[in-house]
C-alpha positions, 0 to 999 in steps of 0.5 A, spaced: 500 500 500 506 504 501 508 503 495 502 504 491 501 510 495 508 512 493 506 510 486 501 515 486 503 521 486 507 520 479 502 517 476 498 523 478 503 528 476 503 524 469 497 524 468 496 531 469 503 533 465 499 529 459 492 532 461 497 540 460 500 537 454 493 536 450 491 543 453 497 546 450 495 542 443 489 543 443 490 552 444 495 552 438 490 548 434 485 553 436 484 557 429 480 563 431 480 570 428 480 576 433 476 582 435 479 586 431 481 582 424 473 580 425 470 587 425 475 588 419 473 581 414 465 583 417 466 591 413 470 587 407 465 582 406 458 587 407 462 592 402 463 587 397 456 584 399 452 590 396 456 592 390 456 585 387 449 584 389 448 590 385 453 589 379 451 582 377 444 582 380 443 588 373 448 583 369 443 578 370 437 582 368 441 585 362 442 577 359 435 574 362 432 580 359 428 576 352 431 581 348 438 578 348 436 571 349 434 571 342 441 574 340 443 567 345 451 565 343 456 560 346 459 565 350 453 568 352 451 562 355 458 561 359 457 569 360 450 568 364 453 562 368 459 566 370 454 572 372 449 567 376 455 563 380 457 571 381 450 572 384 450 567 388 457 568 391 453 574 393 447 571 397 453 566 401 457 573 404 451 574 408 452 567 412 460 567 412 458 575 416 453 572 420 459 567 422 464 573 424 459 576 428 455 571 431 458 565 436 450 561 436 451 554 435 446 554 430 448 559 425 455 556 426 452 549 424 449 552 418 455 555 415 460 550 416 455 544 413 452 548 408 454 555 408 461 554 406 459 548 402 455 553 397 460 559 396 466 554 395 461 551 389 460 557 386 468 559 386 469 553 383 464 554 378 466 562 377 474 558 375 471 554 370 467 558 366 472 563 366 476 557 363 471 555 358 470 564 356 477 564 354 477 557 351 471 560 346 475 566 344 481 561 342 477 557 337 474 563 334 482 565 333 484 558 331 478 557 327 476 564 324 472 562 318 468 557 322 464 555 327 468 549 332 463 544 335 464 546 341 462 553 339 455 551 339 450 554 343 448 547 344 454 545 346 455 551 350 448 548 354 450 541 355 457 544 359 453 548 363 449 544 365 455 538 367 459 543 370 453 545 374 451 537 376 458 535 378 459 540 382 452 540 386 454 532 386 460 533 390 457 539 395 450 535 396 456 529 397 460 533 402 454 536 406 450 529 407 456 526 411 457 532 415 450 532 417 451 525 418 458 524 422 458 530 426 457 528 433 455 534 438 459 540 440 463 540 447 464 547 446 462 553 446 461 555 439 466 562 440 472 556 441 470 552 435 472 551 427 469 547 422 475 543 422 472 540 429 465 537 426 470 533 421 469 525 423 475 521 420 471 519 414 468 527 412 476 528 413 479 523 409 473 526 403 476 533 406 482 533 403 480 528 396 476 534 394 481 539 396 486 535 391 480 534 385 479 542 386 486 543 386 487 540 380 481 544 376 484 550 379 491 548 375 488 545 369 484 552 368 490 557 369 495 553 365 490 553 359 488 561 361 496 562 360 496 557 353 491 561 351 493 567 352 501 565 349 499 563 344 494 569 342 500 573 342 504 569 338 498 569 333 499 577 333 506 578 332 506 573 326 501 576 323 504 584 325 511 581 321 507 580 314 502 586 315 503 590 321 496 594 319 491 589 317 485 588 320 487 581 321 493 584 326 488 589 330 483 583 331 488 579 334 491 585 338 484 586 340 483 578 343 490 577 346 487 585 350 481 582 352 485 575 353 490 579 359 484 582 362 481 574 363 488 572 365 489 578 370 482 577 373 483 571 374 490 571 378 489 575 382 483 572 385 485 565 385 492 564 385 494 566 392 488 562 395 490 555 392 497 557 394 495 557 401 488 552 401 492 546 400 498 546 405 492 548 410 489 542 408 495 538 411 499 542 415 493 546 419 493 540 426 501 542 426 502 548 431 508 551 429 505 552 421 496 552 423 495 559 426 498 562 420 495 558 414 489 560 418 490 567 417 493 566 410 486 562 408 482 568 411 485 574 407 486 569 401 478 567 401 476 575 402 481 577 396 478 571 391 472 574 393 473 580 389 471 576 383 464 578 384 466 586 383 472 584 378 468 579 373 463 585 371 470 587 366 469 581 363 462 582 361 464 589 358 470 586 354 466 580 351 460 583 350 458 589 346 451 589 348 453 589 354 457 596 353 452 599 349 447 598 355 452 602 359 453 607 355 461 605 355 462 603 348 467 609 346 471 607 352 471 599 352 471 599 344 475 600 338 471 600 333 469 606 330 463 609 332 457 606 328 452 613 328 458 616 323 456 611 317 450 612 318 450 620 319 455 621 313 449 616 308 444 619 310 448 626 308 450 623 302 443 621 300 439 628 301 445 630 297 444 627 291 436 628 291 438 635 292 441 634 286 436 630 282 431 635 284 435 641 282 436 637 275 429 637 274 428 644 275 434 646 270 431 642 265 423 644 265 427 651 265 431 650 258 425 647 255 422 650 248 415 652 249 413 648 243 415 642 247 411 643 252 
């Protein structure tokens, strides 16, 4: 009994070493924003809110309206399914403020299940409808002349309508074990994460989707630099055999309106993909998870600029788009189409001017016995 008495006292100084460690861990783990950083990303994120709300709810109006739906093309199509992954991205910031803002547990269950599931589902669509607008443009410079299969409105609606189904396949999949695996919170919701409502089977599907949208993410940049490489080798072939002509200004024009896609993008996505995947592995490691999870959060808040950048895409590849904002002259560099019209028009009352001034000079010079 002495012995055990002596024994005792170890094992409690042991235990309570080990109970001090797991605390420790279980501190450093803990991913948390401070008050200030918190109202910081909740006025960036109410700002961005209102004005991509406002941008891409008139974007969708404008190509939901009948008349452009007559005038439908392939890149119409991706245009308006870029517009509405914009528009929804909106709709989600409200939920990702109301998780800065408020530490009940309900909304902190709404946004880890559904909330982040919804705005990452549409990132992802904005990604790849950007790849297929710039794809579009690069078969209209490959194939000048002619219509590409994948040109066609029909095969624009199919992929589309794909993007969308496997996306929403993958969220409704992510959603539906995250609901079903969650065990109940220990904690008080201000000391939480979603990470801490992960089971080992939703992190193993965790990190599976974080690879399958790395690779979508890699494939779409490196076909937007192909693209845009080789628009600009196109341009200088063409300006070496005839620096003025027409074919050189339209290539000048694409490889333009090429940049600014590129741009767009790299701004928005890059530095988020540089940082989500590390985070993915490296976040349960106390030296490197307090860092990444800023990182991931000021990342994020940059990728959601793309809902108040994308509007540039729309008026660079949509002339009505810029007719309708009355931005033609400035995002445009076509001659203004009214002066053909004024100087026809000036043309023709000119020559009947003359006809009736032939006319008269005629009846004038006519012998009375002709008349």
């Amino acid at each position: 009994m002495q012995d055990m008495e002596q024994v005792s006292p170890v094992l409690n100084l042991s235990s309570a070493s080990t109970q001090t460690n797991m605390n420790a861990s279980s501190h450093c783990d803990q991913d948390q924003l401070d008050s200030s950083a918190s109202l910081f990303f909740i006025v960036v994120y109410g700002l961005v809110f209102l004005v991509g709300l406002l941008l891409n709810g008139f974007t969708l109006k404008f190509y939901f309206c009948s008349a452009q739906q007559q005038a439908s093309s392939s890149v119409t199509i991706y245009l308006k399914n870029l517009a509405a992954a914009d528009f929804l991205i909106s709709l989600c910031l409200p939920i990702r403020i109301s998780h800065f803002t408020s530490r009940s547990v309900t909304i902190f269950r709404v946004y880890c299940n559904f909330g982040a599931s919804v705005f990452y589902l549409n990132m992802y669509a904005s990604i790849l409808f950007m790849g297929y607008i710039a794809a579009n443009r690069y078969l209209k410079i490959v194939h000048p002349l002619g219509t590409h299969i994948l040109q066609t409105v029909r095969a624009a609606h199919i992929i589309s309508v794909l993007t969308w189904v496997v996306l929403l396949a993958m969220t409704t999949s992510y959603a539906t074990v995250s609901v079903l695996t969650q065990g109940s919170l220990q904690s008080d919701a201000n000391t939480l994460t979603c990470d801490d409502l992960h089971s080992k089977q939703l992190s193993l599907f965790y990190k599976v989707i974080h690879i399958f949208s790395a690779a979508i993410f890699v494939v779409v940049l490196g076909s937007l630099v192909f693209f845009y490489y080789s628009t600009s080798r196109r341009l200088s072939e063409a300006q070496q055999r005839q620096p003025a002509s027409s074919s050189s200004k339209k290539l000048a024009k694409s490889r333009r309106n090429m940049l600014v896609l590129v741009s767009v993008f790299c701004v928005c996505f890059v530095p988020y993909h540089l940082v989500r995947l590390p985070y993915a592995f490296l976040k349960r490691k106390c030296l490197w998870g307090q860092t990444f999870f800023y990182l991931k959060e000021l990342t994020i808040m940059v990728s959601v600029f793309n809902v108040c950048l994308d509007p540039l895409i729309y008026f660079i590849f949509c002339k009505a788009f810029r007719a309708k904002l009355s931005l033609r002259r400035v995002f445009s560099t076509d001659p203004d189409p009214t002066l053909g019209k004024n100087t026809e028009r000036r043309s023709s009352d000119w020559k009947m001017s003359s006809i009736v001034l032939n006319r008269k000079t005629s009846l004038s010079t006519m012998k009375p016995s002709m008349l």
